[in-house]
TIKEDREN-951808 format. One line per 8 residues: number of its first residue (from 1); their letters; for each residue x, y, z of C-alpha. Coordinates in pm, whole numbers, plus 32768, in hexadecimal, padded with zeros to 4 digits. Layout:
NUM) A) X:Y:Z ~ ...;
//
This chain:
1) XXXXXXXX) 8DF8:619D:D4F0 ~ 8DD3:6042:D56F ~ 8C6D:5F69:D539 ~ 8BDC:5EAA:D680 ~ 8B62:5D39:D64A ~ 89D7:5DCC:D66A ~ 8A1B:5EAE:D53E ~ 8AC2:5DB5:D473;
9) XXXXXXXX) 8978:5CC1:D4CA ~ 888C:5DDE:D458 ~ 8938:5E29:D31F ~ 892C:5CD8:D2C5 ~ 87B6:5C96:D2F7 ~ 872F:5C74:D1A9 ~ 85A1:5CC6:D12A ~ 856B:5B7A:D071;
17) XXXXXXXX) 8524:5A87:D1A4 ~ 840C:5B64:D1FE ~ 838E:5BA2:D0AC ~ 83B7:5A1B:D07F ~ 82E4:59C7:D18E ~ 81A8:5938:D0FE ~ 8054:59B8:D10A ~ 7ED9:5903:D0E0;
25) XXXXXXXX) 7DDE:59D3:D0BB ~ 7C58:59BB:D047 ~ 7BD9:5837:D06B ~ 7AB9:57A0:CFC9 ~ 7A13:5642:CFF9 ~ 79EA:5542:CF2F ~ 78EE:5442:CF4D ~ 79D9:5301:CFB7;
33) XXXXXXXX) 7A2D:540E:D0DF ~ 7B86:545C:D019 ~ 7BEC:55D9:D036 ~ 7C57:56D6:CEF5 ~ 7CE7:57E8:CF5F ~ 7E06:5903:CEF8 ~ 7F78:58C9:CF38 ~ 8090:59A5:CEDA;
41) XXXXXXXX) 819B:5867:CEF4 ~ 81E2:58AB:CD8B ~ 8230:5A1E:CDCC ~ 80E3:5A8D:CD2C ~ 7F9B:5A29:CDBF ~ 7F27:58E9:CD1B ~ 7E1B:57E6:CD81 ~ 7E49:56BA:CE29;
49) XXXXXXXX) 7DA8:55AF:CEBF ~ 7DC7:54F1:CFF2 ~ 7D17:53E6:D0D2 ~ 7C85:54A6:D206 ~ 7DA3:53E5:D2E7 ~ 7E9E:5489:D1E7 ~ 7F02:5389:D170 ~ 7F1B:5325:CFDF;
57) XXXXXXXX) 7F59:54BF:CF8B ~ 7FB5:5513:CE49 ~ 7F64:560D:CD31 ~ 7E43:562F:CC6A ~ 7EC8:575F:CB6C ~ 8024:57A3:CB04 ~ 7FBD:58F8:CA6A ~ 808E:5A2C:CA49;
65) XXXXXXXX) 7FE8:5B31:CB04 ~ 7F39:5B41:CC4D ~ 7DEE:5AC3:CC6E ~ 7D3D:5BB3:CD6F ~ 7BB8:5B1B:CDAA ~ 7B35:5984:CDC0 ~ 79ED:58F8:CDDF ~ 7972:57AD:CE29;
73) XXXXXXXX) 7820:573A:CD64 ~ 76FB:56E1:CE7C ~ 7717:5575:CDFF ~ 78A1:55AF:CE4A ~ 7911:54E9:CD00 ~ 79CC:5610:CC8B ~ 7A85:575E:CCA7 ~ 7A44:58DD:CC0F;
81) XXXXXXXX) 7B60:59A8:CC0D ~ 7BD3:5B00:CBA1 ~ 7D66:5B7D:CB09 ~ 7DE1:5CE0:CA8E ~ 7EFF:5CEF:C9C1 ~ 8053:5D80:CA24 ~ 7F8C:5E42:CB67 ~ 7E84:5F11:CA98;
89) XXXXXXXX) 7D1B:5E8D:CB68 ~ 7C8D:5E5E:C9FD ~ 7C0F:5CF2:CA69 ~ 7BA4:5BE7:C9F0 ~ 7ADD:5ABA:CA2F ~ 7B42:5940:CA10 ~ 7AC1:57E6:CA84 ~ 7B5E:56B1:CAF4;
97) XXXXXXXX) 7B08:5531:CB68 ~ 7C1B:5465:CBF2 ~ 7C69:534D:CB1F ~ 7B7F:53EF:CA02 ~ 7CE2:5480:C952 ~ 7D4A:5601:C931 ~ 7C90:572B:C99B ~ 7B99:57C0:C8B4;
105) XXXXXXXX) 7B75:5931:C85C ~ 7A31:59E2:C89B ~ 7A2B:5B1B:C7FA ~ 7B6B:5B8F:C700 ~ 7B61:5D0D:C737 ~ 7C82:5D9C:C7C6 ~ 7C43:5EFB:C7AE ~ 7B23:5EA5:C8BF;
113) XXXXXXXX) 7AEB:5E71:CA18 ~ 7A2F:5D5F:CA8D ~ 7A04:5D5C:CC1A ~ 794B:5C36:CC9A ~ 7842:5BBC:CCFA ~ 7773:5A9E:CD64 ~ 773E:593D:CCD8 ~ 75D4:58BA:CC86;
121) XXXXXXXX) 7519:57CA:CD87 ~ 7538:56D8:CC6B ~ 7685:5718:CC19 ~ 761E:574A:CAB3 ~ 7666:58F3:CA8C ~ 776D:59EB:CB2D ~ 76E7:5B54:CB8A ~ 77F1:5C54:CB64;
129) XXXXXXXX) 781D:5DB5:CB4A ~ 78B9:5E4F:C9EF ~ 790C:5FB8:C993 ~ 7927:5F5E:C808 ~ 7806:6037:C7C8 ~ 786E:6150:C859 ~ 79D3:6174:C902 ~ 791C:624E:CA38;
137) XXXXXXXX) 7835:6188:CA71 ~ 77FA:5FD3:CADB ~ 76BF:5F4C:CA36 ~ 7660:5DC7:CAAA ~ 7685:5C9F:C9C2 ~ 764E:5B3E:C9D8 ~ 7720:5A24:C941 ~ 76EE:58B2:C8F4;
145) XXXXXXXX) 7806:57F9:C995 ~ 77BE:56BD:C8B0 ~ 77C3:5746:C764 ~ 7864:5866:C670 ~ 7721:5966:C653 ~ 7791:5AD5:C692 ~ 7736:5B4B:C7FF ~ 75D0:5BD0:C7D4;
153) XXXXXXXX) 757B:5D10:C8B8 ~ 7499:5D32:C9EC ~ 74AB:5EA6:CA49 ~ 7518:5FF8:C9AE ~ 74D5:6125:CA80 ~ 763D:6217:CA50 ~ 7690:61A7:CBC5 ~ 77A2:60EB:CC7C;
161) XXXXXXXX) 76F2:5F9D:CC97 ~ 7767:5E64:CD23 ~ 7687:5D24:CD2B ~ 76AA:5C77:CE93 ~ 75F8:5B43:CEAB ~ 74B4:5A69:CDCD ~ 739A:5A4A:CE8C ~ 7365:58BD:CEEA;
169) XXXXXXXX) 7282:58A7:CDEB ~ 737A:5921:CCD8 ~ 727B:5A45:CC41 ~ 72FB:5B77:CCE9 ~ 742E:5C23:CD2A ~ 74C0:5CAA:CE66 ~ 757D:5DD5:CDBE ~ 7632:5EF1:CE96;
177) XXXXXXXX) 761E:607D:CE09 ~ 7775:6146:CE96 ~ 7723:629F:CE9A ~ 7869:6303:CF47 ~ 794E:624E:CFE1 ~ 7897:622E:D142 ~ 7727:6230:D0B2 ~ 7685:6116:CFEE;
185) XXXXXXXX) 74FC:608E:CFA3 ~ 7493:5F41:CFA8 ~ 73D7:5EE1:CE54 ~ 72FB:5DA8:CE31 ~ 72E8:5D94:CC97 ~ 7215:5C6F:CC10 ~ 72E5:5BA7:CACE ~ 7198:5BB6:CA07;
193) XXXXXXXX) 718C:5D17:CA1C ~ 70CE:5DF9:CAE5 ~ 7102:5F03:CBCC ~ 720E:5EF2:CCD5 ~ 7196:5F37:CE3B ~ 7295:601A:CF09 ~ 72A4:5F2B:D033 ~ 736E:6058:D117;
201) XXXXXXXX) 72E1:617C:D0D1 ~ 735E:6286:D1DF ~ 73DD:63F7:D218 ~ 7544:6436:D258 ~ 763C:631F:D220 ~ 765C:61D8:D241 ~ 7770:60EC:D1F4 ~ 76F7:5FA1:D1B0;
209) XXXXXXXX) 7860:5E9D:D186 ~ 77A3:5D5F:D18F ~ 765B:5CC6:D14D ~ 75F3:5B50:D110 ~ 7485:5ACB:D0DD ~ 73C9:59FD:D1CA ~ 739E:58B0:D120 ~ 723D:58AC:D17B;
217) XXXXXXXX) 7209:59CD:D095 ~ 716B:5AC2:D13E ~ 7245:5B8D:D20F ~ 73D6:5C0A:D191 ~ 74DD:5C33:D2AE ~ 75B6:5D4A:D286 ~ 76EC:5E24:D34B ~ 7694:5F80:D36A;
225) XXXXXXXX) 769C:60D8:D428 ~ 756C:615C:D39F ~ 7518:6277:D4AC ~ 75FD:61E8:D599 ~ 776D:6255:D5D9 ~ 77DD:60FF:D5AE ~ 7798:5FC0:D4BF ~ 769C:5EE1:D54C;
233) XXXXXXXX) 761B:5DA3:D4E2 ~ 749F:5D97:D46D ~ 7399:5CBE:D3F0 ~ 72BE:5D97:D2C1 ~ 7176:5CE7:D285 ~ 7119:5CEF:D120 ~ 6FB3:5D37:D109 ~ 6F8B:5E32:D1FF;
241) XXXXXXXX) 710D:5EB2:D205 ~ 710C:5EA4:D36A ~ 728B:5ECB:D3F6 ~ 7290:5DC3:D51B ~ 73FD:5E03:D5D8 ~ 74C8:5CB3:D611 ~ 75DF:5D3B:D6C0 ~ 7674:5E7E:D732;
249) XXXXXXXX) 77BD:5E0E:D7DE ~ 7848:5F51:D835 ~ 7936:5F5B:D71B ~ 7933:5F25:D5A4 ~ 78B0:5DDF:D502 ~ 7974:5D9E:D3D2 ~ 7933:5C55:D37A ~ 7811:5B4F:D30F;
257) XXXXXXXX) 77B3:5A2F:D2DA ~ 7662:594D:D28F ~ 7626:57E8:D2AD ~ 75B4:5745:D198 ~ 748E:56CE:D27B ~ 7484:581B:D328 ~ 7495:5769:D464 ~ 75C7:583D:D4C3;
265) XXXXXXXX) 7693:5978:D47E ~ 77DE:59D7:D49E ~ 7854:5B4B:D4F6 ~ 797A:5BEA:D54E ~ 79DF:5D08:D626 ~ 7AD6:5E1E:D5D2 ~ 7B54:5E42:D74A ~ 7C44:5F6B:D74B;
273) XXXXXXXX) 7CE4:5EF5:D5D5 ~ 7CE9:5D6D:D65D ~ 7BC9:5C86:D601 ~ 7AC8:5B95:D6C9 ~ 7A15:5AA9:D63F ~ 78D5:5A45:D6A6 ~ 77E2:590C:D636 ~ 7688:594D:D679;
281) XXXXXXXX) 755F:586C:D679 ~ 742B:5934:D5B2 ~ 730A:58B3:D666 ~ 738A:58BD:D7EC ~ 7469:59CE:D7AA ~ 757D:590E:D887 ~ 76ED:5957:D823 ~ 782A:58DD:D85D;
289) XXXXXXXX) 7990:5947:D82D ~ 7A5D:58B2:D71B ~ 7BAF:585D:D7F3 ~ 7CE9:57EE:D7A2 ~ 7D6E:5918:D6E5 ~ 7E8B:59DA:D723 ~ 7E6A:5B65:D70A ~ 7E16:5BC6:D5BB;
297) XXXXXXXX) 7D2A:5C24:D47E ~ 7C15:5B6C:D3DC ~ 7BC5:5B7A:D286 ~ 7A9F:5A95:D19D ~ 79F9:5990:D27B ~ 795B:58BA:D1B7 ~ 7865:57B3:D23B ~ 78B1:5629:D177;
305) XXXXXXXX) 7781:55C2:D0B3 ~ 76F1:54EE:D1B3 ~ 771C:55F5:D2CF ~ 77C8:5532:D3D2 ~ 790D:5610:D3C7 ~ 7961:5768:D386 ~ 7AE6:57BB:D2AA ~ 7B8E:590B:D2A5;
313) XXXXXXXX) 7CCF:59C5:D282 ~ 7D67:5A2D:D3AF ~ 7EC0:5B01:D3D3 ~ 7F79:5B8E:D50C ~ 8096:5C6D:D556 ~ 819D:5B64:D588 ~ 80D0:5A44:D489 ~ 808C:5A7E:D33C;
321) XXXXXXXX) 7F61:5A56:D2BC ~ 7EBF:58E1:D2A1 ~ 7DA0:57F1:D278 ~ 7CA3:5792:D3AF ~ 7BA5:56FF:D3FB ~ 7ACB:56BE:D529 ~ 7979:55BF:D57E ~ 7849:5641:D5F3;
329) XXXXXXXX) 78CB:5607:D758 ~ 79B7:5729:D70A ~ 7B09:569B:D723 ~ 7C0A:56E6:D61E ~ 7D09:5653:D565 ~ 7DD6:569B:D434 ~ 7DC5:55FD:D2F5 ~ 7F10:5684:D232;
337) XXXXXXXX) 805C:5635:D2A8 ~ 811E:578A:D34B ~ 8279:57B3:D260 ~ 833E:58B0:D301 ~ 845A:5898:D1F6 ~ 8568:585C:D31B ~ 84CB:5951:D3CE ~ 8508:592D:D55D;
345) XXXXXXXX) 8392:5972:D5E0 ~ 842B:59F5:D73F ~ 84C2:5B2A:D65F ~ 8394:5B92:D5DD ~ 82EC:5CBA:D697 ~ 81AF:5CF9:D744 ~ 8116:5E72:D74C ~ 80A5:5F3C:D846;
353) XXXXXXXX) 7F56:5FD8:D817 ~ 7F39:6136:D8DC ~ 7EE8:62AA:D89C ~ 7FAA:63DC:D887 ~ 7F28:6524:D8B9 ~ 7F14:662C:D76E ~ 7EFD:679B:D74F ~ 7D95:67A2:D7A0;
361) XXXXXXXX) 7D7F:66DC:D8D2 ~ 7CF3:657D:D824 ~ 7DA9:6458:D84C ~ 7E0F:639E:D711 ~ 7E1B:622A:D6FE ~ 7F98:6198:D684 ~ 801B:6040:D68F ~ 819F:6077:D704;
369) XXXXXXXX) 82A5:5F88:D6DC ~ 83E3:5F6E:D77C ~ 8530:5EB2:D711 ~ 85F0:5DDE:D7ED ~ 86D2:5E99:D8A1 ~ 86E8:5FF8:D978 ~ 870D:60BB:D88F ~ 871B:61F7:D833;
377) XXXXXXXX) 865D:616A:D6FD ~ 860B:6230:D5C8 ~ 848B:6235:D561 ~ 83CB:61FB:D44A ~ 8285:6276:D455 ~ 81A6:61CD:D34F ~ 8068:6258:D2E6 ~ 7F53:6189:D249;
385) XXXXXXXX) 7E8D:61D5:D113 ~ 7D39:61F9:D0E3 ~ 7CF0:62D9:D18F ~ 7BBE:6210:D1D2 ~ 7C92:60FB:D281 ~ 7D40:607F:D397 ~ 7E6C:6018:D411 ~ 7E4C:5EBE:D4DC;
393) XXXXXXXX) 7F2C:5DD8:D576 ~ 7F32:5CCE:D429 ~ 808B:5C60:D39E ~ 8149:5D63:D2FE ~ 82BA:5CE1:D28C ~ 8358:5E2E:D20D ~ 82FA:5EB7:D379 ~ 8381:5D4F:D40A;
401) XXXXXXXX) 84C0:5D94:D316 ~ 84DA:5ED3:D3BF ~ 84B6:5E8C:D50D ~ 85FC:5D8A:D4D6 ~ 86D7:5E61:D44A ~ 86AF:5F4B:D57E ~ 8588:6038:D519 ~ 8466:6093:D614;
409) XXXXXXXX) 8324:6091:D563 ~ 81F9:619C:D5C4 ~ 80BC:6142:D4FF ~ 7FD5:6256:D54A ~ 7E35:6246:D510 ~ 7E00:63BB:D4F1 ~ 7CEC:646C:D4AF ~ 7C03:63EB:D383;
417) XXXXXXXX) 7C64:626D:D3CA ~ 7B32:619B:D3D3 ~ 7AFC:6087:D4FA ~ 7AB8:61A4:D61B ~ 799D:621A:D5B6 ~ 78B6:62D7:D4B4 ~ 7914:6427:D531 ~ 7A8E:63E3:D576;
425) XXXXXXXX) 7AAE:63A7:D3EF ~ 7A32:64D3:D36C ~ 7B0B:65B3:D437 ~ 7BEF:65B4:D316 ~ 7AEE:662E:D20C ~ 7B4A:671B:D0FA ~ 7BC5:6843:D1AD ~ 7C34:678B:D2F9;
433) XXXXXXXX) 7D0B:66D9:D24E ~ 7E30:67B5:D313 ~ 7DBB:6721:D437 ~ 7E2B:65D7:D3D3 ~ 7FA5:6636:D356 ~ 7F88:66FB:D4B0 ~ 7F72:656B:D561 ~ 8098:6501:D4A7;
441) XXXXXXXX) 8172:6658:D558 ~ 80C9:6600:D67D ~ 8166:64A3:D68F ~ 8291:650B:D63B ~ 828D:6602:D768 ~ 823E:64D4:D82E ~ 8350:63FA:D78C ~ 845D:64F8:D7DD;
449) XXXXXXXX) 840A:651A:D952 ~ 8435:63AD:D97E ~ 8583:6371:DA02 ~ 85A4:6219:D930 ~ 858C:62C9:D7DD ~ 869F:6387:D74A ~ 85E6:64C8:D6F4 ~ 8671:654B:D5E3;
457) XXXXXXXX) 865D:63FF:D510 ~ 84C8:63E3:D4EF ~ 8459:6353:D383 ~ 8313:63CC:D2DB ~ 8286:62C6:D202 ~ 814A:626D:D14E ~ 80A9:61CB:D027 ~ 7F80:6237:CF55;
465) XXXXXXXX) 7ECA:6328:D02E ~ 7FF5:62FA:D135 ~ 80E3:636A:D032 ~ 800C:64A1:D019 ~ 8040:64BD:D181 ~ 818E:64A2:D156 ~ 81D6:65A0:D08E ~ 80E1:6698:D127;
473) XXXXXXXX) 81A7:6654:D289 ~ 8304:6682:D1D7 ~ 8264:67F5:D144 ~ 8183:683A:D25B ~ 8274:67F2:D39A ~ 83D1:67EC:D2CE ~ 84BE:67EC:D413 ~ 8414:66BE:D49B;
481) XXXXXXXX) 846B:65C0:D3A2 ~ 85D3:652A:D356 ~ 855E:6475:D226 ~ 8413:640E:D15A ~ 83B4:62C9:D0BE ~ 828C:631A:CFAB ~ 820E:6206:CF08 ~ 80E4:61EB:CDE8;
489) XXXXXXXX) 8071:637D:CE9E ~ 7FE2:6478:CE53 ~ 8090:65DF:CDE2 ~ 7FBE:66AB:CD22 ~ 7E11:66CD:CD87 ~ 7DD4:6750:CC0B ~ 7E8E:6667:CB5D ~ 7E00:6517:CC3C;
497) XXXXXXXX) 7CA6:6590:CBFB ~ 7CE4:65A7:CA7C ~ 7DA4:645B:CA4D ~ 7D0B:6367:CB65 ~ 7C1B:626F:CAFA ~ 7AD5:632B:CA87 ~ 7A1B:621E:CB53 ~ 7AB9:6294:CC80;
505) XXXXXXXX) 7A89:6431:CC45 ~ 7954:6455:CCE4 ~ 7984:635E:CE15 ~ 7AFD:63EE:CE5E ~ 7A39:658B:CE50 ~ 7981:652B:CF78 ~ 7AD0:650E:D043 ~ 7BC5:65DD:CFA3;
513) XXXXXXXX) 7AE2:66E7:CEFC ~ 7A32:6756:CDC6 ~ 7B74:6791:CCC6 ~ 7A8F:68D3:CC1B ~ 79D9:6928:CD63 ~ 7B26:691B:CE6E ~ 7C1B:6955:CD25 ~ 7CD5:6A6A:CDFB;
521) XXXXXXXX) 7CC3:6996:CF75 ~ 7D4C:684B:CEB4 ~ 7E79:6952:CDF5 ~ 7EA7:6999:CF4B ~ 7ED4:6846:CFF9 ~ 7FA9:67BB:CED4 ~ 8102:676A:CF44 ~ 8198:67B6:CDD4;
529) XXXXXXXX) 8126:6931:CE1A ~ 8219:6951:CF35 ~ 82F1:684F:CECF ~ 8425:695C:CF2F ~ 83F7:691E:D0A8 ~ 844A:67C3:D067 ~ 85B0:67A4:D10C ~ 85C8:6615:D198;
537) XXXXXXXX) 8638:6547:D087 ~ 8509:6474:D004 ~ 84ED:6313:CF29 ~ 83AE:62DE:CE43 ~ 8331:61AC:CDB6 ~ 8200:61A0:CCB9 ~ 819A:6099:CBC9 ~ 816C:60F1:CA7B;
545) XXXXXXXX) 8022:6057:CA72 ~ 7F82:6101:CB7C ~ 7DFA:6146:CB5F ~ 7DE4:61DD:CC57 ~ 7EE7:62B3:CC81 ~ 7F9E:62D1:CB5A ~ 8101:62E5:CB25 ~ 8107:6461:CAEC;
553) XXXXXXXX) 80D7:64B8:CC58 ~ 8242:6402:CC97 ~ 82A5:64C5:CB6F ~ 8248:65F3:CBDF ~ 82CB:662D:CD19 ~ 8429:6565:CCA5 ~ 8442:6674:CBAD ~ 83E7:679F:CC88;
561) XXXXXXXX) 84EC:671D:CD9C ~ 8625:66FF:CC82 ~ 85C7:684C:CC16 ~ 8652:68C6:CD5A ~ 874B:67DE:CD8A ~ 86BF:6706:CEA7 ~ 8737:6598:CF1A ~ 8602:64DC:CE3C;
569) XXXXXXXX) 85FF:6366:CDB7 ~ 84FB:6309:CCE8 ~ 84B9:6176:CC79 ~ 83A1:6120:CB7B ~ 832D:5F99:CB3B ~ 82AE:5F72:C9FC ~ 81E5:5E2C:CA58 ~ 8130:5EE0:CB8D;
577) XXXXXXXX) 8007:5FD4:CBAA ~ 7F7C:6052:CD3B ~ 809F:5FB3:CE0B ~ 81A7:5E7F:CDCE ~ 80F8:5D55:CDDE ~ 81F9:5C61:CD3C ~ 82FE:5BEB:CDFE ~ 8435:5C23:CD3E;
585) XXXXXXXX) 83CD:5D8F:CD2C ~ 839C:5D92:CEA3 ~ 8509:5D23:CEC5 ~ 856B:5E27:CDD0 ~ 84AB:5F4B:CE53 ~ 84A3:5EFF:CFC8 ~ 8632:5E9E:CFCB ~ 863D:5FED:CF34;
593) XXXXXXXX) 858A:609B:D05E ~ 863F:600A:D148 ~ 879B:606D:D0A1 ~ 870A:61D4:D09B ~ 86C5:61CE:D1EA ~ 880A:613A:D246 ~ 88B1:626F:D18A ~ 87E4:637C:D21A;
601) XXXXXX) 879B:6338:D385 ~ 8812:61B7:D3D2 ~ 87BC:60D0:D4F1 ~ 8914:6110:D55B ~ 893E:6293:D4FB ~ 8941:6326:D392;
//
């Protein structure tokens, strides 16, 4: 059979333009108004440091693993930063100065996490959270960042702490308590010890993302949905604990950010999965827009020491992710230079953000994607993790990569995704967890009554929670699904509970179940228990470093599927842990999607 010129072009679209296509991420100020921030240029996120024109860029670290958190000291002299090994979250903590030589090590343990944290008003200590003690639990510790003492500790309660902010005054502690995943407390905890005041006491839940102090002292800012549906911003006195509501725009506020001077804030908006920012003056209340953005996701604003412009991360559909920053008058401007790799910007793809109707009635959010061309396309329906996440319209190259070989991609927000609402998310809880896998049949019904997909070519695929989801879809609604794409998931309830993290056990029960309490509901919703109905071929990557989800769970079901002789690929990286973060694996593992998909459905038939 002949090939047409369009699939020649498709099959000769390759994954490493897209995965090449650099990234900047996570900026911090210096006090010469020169910006740090994280750039995966090197393949693995590094830091580097750039004037805030861009210009002069270059790399601070030339380490071998990715650094993943970066903090600017209050005087903005120099830089805090966190690094796992080979993918396994065990961080830990290092300092650097430009022009002050290499990076310094702040703790040396590598069996333990250290999550940050929060850098002293005189730049002296770093607060940060450690689970050395006890592997269920974070305690708070302090550590000098001019000297070789060991980190001394703060707090030790047995809970899931996480120290925020120092108050402007350096002798207390903004530290955050997660009870689950969608509750927290706020703790003020004095440094000379003491007891710590519960700043947000309440009934029910209350997910508190962000909180920041006011530099006057007396009064915290902080993002939360305590009894409200969704996350406001509020002002908490701190004498008389008084909640004082900033803002309640209608949708979630993700984002914050304090003036030095506390003459302004920033905020952002989650808008339907696509963020507005907003600079607000504290004592009017007046607020303007930040303009001058395309579509897209915010992430870290950071005010520069002298509080005269605000930095952060922002990423859209069609640009990946980069450096901005904006004056008090609002207008933006990016800092680091957009590399594309040879990337033609006009081929990248915008979504579509609409509903679709499920079994029940209620309309599920979904960003949907279409190729160039008529079609009819085959689908890929990707399914985020979490499940306490969302899907927005930020750059995502494998789904880019996709869309240019030919694929139609159908992100879906079902049930359980956060950014719509307190009570939208917990639809998903424990035993509704059906209800979910149910969204993901329900867009395929809605996929295959479009006339511009090829119906009987619709991809299931998902990573962490999403791979989960894919393999509950593949044994829940079998006929549906031509193929599945599983990577880092979940197979096997019993065996997650008993081999995840132990700091993670109690938060992950809340959303899944109780492994003793729901031991027979959880045998029941584990794909590897009905791993026979299970007929589309599937792929599975894992890394073998995986916290989170350990490599057993791609194991398992791998195992369970050769047993019976199904079409099953399995690829392990033994320098990754919860997903593939460097980018010669990418290449590696996502090349190897897309031949899979090529072989089992194909933008141009199977």
């Amino acid at each position: 059979m002949g090939t047409s010129g369009q699939e020649h072009e498709l099959d000769t679209v390759g994954i490493e333009p897209y995965l090449n296509a650099r990234s900047a991420t996570t900026p911090a100020w210096f006090a010469d108004g020169r910006l740090g921030y994280l750039s995966d240029a090197s393949g693995v996120p590094q830091v580097w440091l750039s004037g805030v024109d861009g210009g002069g860029a270059h790399p601070l670290t030339f380490l071998p693993d990715r650094i993943g958190a970066l903090l600017a000291s209050p005087s903005g002299n120099r830089l805090v930063f966190g690094m796992d090994r080979g993918g396994d979250e065990r961080m830990q903590l290092w300092t650097v100065e430009p022009g002050a030589g290499e990076p310094r090590a702040l703790t040396a343990d590598p069996a333990t996490i250290h999550a940050f944290g929060a850098v002293s008003p005189d730049g002296q200590r770093f607060a940060f959270a450690s689970n050395a003690r006890d592997e269920r639990f974070f305690d708070v510790l302090t550590v000098g960042l001019d000297d070789t003492t060991p980190p001394q500790p703060v707090t030790a309660t047995d809970e899931l702490l996480t120290p925020l902010a120092f108050s402007p005054d350096g002798g207390s502690l903004l530290v955050r308590r997660q009870n689950t995943n969608l509750d927290a407390d706020l703790f003020l905890v004095p440094l000379a010890g003491g007891d710590r005041v519960n700043l947000t006491p309440h009934l029910g839940e209350a997910s508190i993302p962000h909180a920041a102090f006011d530099p006057a002292g007396d009064a915290i800012y902080a993002v939360s949905n305590q009894d409200r549906d969704l996350a406001a911003l509020v002002r908490i006195d701190l004498v008389t604990g008084e909640q004082r509501l900033v803002a309640e725009p209608g949708w979630d506020v993700e984002a914050l950010a304090v003036s030095p001077d506390g003459s302004r804030l920033a905020y952002a908006v989650n808008e339907d999965g696509a963020s507005r920012v907003v600079l607000r003056e504290t004592v009017t209340g007046e607020e303007r827009a930040v303009t001058g953005l395309p579509p897209g996701v915010i992430e870290g604003p950071r005010w520069s020491p002298d509080g005269s412009r605000l930095a952060f991360s922002w990423s859209g559909a069609s640009h990946p992710s980069g450096v901005w920053v904006c004056d008090a008058d609002g207008a933006a401007r990016r800092v680091t230079v957009p590399d594309l790799a040879g990337l033609d910007p006009a081929g990248l793809r915008e979504p579509e953000i609409f509903r679709y109707p499920s079994f029940d009635g209620r309309e599920i959010p979904a960003l949907w994607f279409r190729p160039a061309g008529e079609g009819p396309w085959p689908v890929v329906v990707e399914v985020h993790g979490g499940p306490e996440s969302q899907r927005r319209p930020a750059f995502a190259p494998v789904t880019q990569f996709f869309l240019a070989r030919g694929y139609a991609v159908l992100a879906p927000n079902v049930r359980g995704s956060t950014g719509y609402g307190k009570d939208y998310c917990h639809l998903d809880d424990v035993a509704r967890r059906p209800d979910a896998v149910a969204d993901l049949a329900a867009a395929a019904d809605w996929l295959r009554s479009r006339p511009e997909v090829a119906a009987d070519r619709v991809v299931v695929m998902g990573q962490s929670y999403g791979g989960f989801m894919t393999l509950a879809a593949l044994t829940t609604f079998p006929e549906r699904w031509a193929a599945g794409v599983d990577v880092v998931g979940i197979a096997n309830w019993e065996t997650f509970f008993a081999n995840t993290g132990p700091w993670r056990r109690s938060t992950r029960a809340a959303e899944y179940g109780d492994p003793e309490r729901d031991a027979a509901l959880l045998r029941e919703l584990s794909p590897l228990h009905r791993a026979d109905r299970i007929v589309a071929p599937l792929i599975v990557l894992h890394g073998r470093n995986d916290p989170r989800v350990p490599l057993g769970e791609a194991e398992q079901i791998v195992a369970a599927l050769r047993e019976r002789g199904r079409d099953v690929e399995l690829l392990v990286f033994d320098d990754e842990g919860h997903g593939l973060v460097k980018r010669a694996n990418r290449v590696t593992g996502y090349g190897a999607v897309a031949r899979f998909l090529d072989r089992t459905v194909g933008a141009t038939g199977p």
